[in-house]
C-alpha positions as CSV (number, residue, x, y, z in Angstrom):
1,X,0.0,0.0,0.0
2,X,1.3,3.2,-0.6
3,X,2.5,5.9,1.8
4,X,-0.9,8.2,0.0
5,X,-3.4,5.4,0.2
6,X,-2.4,4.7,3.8
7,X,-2.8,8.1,4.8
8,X,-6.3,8.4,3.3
9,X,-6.7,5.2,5.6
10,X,-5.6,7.3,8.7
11,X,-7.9,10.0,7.6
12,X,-10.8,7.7,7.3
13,X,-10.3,6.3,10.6
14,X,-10.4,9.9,12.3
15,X,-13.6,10.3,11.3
16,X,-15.0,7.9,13.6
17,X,-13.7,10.0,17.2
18,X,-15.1,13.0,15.2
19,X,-18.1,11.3,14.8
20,X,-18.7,12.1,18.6
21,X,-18.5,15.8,18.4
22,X,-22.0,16.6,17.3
23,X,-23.1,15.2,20.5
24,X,-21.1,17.6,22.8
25,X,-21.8,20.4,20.2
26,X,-25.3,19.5,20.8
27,X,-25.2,18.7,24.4
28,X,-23.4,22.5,25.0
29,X,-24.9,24.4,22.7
30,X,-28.7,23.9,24.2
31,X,-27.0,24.2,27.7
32,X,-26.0,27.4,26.6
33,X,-29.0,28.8,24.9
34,X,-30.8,27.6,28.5
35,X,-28.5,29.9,30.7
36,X,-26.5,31.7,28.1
37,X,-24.8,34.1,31.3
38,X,-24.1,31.5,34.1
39,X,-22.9,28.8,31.8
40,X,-24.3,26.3,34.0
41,X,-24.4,27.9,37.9
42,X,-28.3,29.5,37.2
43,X,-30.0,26.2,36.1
44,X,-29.2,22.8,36.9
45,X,-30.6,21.0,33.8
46,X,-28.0,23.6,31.3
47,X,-25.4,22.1,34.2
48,X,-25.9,18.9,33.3
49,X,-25.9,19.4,29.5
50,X,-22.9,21.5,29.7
51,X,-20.9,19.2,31.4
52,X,-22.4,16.6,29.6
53,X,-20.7,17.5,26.4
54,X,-17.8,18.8,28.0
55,X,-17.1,14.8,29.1
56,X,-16.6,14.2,25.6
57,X,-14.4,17.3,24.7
58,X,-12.3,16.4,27.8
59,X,-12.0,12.8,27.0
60,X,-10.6,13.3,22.9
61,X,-7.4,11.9,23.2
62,X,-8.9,8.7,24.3
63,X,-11.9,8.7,21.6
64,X,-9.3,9.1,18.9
65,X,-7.0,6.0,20.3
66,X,-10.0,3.6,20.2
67,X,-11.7,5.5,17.3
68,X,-8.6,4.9,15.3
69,X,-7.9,1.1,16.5
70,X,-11.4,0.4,15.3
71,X,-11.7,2.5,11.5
72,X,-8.1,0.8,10.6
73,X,-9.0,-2.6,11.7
74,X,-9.9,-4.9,9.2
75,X,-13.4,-6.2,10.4
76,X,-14.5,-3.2,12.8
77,X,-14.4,-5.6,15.9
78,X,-14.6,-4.1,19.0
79,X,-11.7,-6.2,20.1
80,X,-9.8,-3.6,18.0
81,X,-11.5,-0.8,19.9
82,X,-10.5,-3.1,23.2
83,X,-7.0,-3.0,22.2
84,X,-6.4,1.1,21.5
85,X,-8.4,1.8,25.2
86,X,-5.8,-0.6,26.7
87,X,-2.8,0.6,24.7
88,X,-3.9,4.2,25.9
89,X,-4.5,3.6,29.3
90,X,-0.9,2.2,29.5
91,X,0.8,5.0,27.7
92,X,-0.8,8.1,29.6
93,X,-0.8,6.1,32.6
94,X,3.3,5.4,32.3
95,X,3.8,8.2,31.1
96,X,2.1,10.8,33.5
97,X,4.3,13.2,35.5
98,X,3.9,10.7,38.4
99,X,4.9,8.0,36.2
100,X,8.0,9.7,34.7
101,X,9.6,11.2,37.9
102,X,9.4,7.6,39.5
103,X,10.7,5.7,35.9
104,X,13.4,8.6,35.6
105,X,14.0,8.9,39.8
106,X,13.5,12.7,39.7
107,X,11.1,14.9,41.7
108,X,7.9,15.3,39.8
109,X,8.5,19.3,40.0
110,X,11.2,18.5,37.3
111,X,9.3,16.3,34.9
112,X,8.9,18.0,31.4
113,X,6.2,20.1,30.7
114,X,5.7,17.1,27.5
115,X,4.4,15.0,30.1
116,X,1.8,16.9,31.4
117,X,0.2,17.0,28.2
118,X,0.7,13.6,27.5
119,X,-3.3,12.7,27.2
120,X,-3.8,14.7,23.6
121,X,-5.0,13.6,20.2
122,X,-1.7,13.5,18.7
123,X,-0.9,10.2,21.6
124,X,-4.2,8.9,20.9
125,X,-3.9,8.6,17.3
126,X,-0.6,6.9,17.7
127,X,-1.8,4.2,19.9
128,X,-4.6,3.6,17.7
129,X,-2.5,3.4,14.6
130,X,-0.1,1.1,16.5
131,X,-2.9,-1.1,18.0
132,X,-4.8,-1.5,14.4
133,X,-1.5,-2.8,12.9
134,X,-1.1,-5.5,16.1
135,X,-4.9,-6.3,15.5
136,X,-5.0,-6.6,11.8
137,X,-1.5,-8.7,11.7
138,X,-2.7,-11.2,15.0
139,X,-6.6,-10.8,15.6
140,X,-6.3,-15.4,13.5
141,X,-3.2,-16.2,15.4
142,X,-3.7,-19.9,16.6
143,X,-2.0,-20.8,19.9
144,X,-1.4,-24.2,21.4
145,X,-4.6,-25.9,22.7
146,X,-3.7,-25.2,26.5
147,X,-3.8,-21.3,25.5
148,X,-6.0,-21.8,23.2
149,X,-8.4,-19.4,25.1
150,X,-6.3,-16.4,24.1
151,X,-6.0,-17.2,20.6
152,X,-6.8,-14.4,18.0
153,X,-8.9,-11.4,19.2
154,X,-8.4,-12.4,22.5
155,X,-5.0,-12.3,22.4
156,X,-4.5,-8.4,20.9
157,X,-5.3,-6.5,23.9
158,X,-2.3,-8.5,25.6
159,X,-0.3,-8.1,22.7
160,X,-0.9,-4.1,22.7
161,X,-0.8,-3.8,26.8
162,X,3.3,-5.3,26.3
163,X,4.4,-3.1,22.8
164,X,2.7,0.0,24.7
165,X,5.4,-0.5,27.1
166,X,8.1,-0.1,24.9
167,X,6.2,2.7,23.1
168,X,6.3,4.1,26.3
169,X,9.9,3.3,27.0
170,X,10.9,5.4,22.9
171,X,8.0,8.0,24.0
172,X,9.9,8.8,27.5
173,X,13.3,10.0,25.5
174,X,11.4,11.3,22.2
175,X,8.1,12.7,23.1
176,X,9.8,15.9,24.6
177,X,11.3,16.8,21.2
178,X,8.2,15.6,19.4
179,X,5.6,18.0,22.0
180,X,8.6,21.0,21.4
181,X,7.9,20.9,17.6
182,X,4.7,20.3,17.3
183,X,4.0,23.5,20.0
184,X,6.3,25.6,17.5
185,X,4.8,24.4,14.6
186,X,1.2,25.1,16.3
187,X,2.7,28.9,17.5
188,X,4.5,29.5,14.1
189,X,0.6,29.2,12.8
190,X,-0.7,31.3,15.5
191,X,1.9,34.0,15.3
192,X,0.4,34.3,11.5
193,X,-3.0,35.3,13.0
194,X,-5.4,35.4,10.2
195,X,-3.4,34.8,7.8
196,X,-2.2,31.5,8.7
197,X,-6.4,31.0,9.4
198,X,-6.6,31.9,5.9
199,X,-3.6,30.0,4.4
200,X,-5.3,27.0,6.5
201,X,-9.1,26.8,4.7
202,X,-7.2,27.3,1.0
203,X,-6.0,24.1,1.8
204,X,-8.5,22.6,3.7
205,X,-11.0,22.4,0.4
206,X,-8.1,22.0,-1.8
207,X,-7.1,18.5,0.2
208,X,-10.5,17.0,-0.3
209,X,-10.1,15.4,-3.4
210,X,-7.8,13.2,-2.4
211,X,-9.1,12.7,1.4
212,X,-6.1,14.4,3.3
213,X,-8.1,17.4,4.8
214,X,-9.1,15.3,8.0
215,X,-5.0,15.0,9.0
216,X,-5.0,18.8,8.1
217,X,-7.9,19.5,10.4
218,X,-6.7,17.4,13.6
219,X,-3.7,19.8,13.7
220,X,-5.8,23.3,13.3
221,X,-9.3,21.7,15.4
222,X,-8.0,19.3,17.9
223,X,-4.6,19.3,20.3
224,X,-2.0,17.8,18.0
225,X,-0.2,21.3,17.8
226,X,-1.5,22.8,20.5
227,X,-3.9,25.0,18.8
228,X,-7.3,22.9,19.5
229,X,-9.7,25.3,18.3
230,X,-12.9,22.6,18.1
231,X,-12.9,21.6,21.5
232,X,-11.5,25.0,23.1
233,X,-14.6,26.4,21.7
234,X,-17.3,24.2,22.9
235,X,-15.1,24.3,26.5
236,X,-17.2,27.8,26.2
237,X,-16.7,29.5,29.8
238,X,-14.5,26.7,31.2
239,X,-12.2,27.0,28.5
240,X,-11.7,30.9,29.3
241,X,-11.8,30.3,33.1
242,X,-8.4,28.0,32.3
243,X,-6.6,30.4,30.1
244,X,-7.3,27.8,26.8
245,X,-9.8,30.1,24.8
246,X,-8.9,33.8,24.3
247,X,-12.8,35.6,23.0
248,X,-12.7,37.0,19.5
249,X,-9.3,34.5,18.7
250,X,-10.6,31.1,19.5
251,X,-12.8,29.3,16.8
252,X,-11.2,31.7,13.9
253,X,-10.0,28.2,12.3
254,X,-14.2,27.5,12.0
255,X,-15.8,30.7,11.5
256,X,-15.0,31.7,8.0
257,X,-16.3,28.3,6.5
258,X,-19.9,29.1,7.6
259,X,-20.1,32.2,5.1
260,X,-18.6,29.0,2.8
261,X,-21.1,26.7,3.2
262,X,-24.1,28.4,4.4
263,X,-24.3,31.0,1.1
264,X,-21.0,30.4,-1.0
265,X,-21.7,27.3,-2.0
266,X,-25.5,27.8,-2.6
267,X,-24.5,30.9,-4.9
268,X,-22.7,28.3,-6.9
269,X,-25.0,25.9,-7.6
270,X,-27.4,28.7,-8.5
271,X,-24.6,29.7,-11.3
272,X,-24.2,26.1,-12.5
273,X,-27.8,25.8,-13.2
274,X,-28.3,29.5,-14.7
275,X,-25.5,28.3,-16.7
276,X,-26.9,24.5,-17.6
277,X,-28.8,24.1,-21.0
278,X,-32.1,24.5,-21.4
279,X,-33.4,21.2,-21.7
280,X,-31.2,19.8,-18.4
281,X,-32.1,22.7,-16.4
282,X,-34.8,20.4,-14.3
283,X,-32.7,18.0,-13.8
284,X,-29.9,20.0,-12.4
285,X,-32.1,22.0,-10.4
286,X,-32.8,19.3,-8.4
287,X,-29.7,18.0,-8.0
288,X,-27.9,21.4,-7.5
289,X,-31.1,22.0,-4.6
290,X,-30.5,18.8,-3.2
291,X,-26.6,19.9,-2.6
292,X,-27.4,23.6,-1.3
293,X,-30.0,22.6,1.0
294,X,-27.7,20.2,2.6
295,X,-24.4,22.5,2.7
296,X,-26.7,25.4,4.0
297,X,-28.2,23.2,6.9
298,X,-25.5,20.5,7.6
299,X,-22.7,21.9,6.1
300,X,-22.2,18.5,4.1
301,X,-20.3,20.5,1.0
302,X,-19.1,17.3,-1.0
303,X,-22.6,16.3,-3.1
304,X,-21.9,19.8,-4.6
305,X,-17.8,20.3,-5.1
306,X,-17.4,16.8,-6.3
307,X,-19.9,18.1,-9.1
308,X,-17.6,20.5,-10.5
309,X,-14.2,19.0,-8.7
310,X,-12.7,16.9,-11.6
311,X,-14.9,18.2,-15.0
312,X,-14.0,21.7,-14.0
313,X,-10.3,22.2,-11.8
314,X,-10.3,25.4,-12.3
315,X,-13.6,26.2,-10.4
316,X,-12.6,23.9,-7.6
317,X,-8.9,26.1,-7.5
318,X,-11.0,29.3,-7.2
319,X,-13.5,27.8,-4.7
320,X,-10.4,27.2,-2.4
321,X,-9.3,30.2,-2.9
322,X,-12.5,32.1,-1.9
323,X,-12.5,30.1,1.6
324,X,-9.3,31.3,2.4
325,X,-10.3,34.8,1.8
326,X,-13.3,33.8,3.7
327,X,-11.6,32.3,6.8
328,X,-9.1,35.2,6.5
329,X,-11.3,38.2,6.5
330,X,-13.8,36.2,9.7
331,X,-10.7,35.9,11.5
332,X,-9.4,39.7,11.2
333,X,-12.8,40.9,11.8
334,X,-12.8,38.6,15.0
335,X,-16.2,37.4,13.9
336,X,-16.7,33.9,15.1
337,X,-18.8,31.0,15.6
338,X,-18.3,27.3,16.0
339,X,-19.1,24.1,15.3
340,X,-19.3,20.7,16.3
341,X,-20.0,18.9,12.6
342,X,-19.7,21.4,10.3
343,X,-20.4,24.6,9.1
344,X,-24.3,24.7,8.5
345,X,-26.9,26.6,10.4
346,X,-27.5,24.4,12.7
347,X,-24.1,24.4,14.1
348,X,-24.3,28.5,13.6
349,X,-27.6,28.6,15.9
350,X,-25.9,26.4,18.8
351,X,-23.2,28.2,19.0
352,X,-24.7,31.6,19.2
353,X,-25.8,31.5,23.0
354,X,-21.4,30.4,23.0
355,X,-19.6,32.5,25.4
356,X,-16.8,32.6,22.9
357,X,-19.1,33.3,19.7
358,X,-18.2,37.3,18.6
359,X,-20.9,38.8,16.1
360,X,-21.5,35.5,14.6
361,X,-24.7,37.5,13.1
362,X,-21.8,39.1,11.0
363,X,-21.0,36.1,9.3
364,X,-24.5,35.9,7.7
365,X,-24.1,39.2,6.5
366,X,-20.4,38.3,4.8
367,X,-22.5,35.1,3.8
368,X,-24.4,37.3,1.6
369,X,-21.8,38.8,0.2
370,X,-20.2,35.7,-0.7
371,X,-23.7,34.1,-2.1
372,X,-23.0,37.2,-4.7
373,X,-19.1,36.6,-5.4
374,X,-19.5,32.8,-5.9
375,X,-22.6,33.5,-8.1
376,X,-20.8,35.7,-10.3
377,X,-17.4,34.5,-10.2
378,X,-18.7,30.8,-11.0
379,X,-21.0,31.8,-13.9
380,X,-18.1,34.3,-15.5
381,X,-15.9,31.4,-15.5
382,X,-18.1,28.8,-16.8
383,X,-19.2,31.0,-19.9
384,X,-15.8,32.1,-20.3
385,X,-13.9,29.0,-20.4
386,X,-16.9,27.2,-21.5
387,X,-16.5,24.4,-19.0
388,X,-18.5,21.4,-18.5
389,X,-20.8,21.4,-15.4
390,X,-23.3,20.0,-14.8
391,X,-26.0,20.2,-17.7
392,X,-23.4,21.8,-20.1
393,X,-21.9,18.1,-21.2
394,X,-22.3,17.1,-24.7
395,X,-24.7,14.2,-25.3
396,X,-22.8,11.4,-25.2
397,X,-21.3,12.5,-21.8
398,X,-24.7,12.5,-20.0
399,X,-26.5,9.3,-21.8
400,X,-25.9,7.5,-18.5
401,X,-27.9,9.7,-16.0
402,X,-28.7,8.8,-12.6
403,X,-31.1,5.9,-12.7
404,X,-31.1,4.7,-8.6
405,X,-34.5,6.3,-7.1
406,X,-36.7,3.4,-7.6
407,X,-33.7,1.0,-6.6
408,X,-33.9,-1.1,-3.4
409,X,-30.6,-0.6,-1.7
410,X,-29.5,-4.6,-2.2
411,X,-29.7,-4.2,-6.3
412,X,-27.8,-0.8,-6.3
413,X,-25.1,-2.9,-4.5
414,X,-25.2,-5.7,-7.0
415,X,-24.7,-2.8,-10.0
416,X,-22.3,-1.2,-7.6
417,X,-19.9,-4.5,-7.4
418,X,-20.1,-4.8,-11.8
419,X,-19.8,-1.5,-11.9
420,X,-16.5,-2.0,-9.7
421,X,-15.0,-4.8,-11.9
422,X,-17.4,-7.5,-10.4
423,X,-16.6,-9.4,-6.5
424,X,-13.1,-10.5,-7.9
425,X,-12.2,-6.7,-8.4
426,X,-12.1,-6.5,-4.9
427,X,-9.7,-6.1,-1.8
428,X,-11.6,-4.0,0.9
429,X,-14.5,-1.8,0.6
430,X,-15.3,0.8,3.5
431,X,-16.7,4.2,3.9
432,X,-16.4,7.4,5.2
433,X,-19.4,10.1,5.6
434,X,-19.8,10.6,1.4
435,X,-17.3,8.7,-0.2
436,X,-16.5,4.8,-0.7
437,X,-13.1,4.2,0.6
438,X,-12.0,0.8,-1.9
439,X,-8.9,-1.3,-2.3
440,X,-9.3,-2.7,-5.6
441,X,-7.8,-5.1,-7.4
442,X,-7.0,-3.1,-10.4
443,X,-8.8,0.3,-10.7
444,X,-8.8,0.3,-14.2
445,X,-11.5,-2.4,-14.7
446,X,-14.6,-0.4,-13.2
447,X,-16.8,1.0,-15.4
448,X,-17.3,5.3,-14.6
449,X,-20.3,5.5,-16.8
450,X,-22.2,3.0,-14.7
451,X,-21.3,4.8,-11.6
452,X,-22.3,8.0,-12.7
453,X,-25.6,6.3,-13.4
454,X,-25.7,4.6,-9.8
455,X,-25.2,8.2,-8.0
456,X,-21.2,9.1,-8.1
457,X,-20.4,12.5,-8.1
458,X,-16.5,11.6,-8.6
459,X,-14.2,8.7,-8.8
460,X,-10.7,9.8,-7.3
461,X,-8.1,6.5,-8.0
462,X,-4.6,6.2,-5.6
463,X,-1.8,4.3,-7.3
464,X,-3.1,0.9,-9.2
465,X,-5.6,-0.5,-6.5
466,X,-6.7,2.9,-4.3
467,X,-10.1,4.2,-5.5
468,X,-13.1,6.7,-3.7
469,X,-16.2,6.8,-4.5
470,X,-18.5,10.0,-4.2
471,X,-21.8,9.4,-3.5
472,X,-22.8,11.7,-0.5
473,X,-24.4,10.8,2.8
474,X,-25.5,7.4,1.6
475,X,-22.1,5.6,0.9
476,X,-21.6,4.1,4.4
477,X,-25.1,2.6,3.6
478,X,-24.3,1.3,0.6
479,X,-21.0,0.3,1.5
480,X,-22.6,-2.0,4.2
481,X,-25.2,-3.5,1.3
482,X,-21.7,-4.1,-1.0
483,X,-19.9,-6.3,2.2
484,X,-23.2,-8.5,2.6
485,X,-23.4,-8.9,-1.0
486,X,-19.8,-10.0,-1.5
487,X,-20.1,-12.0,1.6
């Protein structure tokens, strides 16, 4: 596998700790609008939602070590899961400032300050890396009948609870130097202010294509270089009281994407059918609705870039561009809001009531404004450069039109698996929230006309056997209706 395709794995697998993070956005953001000025000490019930959600914020680095374990193992076991909470309990528990002054005999007033952070995302992504490899190479060992107990899934956990000691032993000499540079790196970024906010959401969108922008977001939203701007937010008022949130700086990695989503994108899809042809225009208008309802609600973006992503670059360059801007001017205007998901209006109205939202009514206002730049921007390229979007393609490009409605989910998987080279064609097939995520054996025998007619919005292929599937907020459905069919 290569070094790319193995990434995208890792970026897969974060999704599933992320996952959790609409429930404490949730969980904190009604407590909030219930006693927006005590935070918690004038009503009991916002107490207990606040704190609540703040169980999960406080708890990420050990999410992301069993989240990990289980999205890289092979079958999704919970054994997997098993073996990344045991691998992390070792780690942070050998490697707390207790631990380390009694391994290294020196008062715990002279451990590094590397240790006291030693419970972060960064250390639980590691240990669930490191536990998914143990599981996927040992989860069929066979052992002699008189162990034969412990064999296979049983035996991971013990497997993990003995490497995490010498990952423990490497992480007492190298950690330090790893915890220095990553807290430059993260301050380097910070000293850049809005700038470096805006240099980061250029490249968030322009990672998506190839599934990286999940490793680029755990460094800007969660503690991997100590910025942490997701969960610093939704600490709200305990995040200040500790000196972790600054008002009007925290959340300025998050804010600028709502203008993005909520009315860029929308003014987009209104320019791609103004510019469709006249006898497609129904059937892009539903599709392009579809899209801008669901980025301006949910803030679930790919249905609509991964229409205009590969048949037109140049749009998707310019797109990236314009939420850098975006980011960039939210962050020097210190206009913020935040989010637990993503950057739809339902994340926007829970984290109003926020102690750390600034004139997040602002945003809606450079939302409009953006509604109006993407509109024109989008349509002046399109007629100028006469590219292909959707409705613009020549006949033979759009013979094979989406045919799934009337489908039951159990025959779009059998076209999925022709469509895919048939079950020979195939290694592993999982999913993320839109895409398929598939190991193939050759890419090169599907067939991208009879996707597009299942429902793909894009095909994006890794080396010889790595291949994505867009589909939207179905695929891990029909990813799960592909495993029981090839089963």
């Amino acid at each position: 596998m290569s070094v790319l395709s193995y990434a995208q794995k890792i970026g897969q697998a974060l999704m599933v700790p992320v996952a959790a993070l609409p429930a404490a956005a949730l969980l904190m953001g009604i407590g909030y609008w219930i006693d927006p000025d005590g935070w918690g000490a004038n009503s009991q019930l916002a107490a207990l939602l606040i704190k609540s959600g703040a169980a999960i914020i406080d708890n990420m680095g050990l999410l992301f070590a069993v989240g990990v374990a289980f999205g890289l193992a092979k079958d999704k076991h919970g054994s997997a899961a098993l073996s990344g909470l045991v691998g992390f309990y070792v780690v942070t528990t050998l490697l707390s400032p207790a631990g380390v002054a009694q391994l290294q005999h020196i008062d715990i007033s002279e451990v590094p300050d590397a240790f006291k952070k030693i419970n972060n995302q960064f250390i639980g992504i590691l240990i669930g890396v490191i536990s998914a490899e143990l599981y996927n190479r040992f989860y069929q060992v066979e052992l002699p009948k008189a162990l034969s107990f412990f064999s296979g899934k049983r035996l991971v956990p013990i497997l993990v609870s003995f490497v995490m000691i010498a990952v423990s032993f490497a992480l007492l000499y190298i950690w330090p130097h790893i915890f220095n540079a990553l807290v430059s790196f993260g301050e380097s970024i910070k000293d850049l202010g809005a700038v470096g906010a805006g240099i980061y959401g250029f490249f968030n969108r322009l990672l998506i294509p190839v599934g990286l922008h999940h490793a680029l977001n755990s460094v800007f939203w969660f503690d991997v270089a100590s910025i942490n701007d997701i969960p610093n937010f939704l600490g709200g008022a305990k995040s200040i009281a500790e000196g972790t949130a600054t008002v009007g700086v925290t959340g300025m990695y998050q804010a600028g994407f709502f203008p993005v989503m909520m009315f860029g994108l929308p003014g987009a899809a209104l320019a791609i059918y103004h510019c469709a042809k006249p006898n497609q225009k129904v059937q892009v208008a539903s599709i392009m609705l579809a899209g801008a309802l669901a980025s301006f609600f949910t803030g679930i973006t790919e249905p609509l870039e991964f229409s205009f992503m590969f048949v037109a670059p140049v749009l998707y360059v310019l797109h990236a561009l314009l939420t850098g801007i975006s980011v960039f001017i939210a962050a020097t205007m210190h206009w913020i809001a935040g989010f637990g998901f993503s950057a739809g209006l339902v994340d926007m109205v829970l984290s109003s009531r926020n102690p750390l939202a600034v004139s997040w009514y602002m945003l809606l206002v450079q939302g409009i404004v953006f509604f109006a730049i993407y509109y024109f921007v989008f349509r002046f390229a399109i007629n100028a450069f006469n590219l292909k979007t959707l409705g613009r393609e020549n006949k033979a490009e759009t013979a094979a039109a989406p045919t799934q409605s009337n489908q039951s989910r159990e025959e779009r998987a059998v076209k999925f698996i022709a469509a895919l080279g048939g079950s020979e064609n195939f290694k592993t097939v999982d999913a993320c929230i839109t895409r398929l995520r598939l190991t193939l054996v050759d890419h090169h025998n599907i067939n991208e006309d009879q996707l597009k007619a299942l429902g793909s919005k894009g095909n994006v292929k890794l080396g010889n056997d790595g291949l994505q599937v867009i589909l939207g907020p179905e695929a891990e459905l029909v990813a799960e209706a592909i495993k029981a069919k090839l089963k």
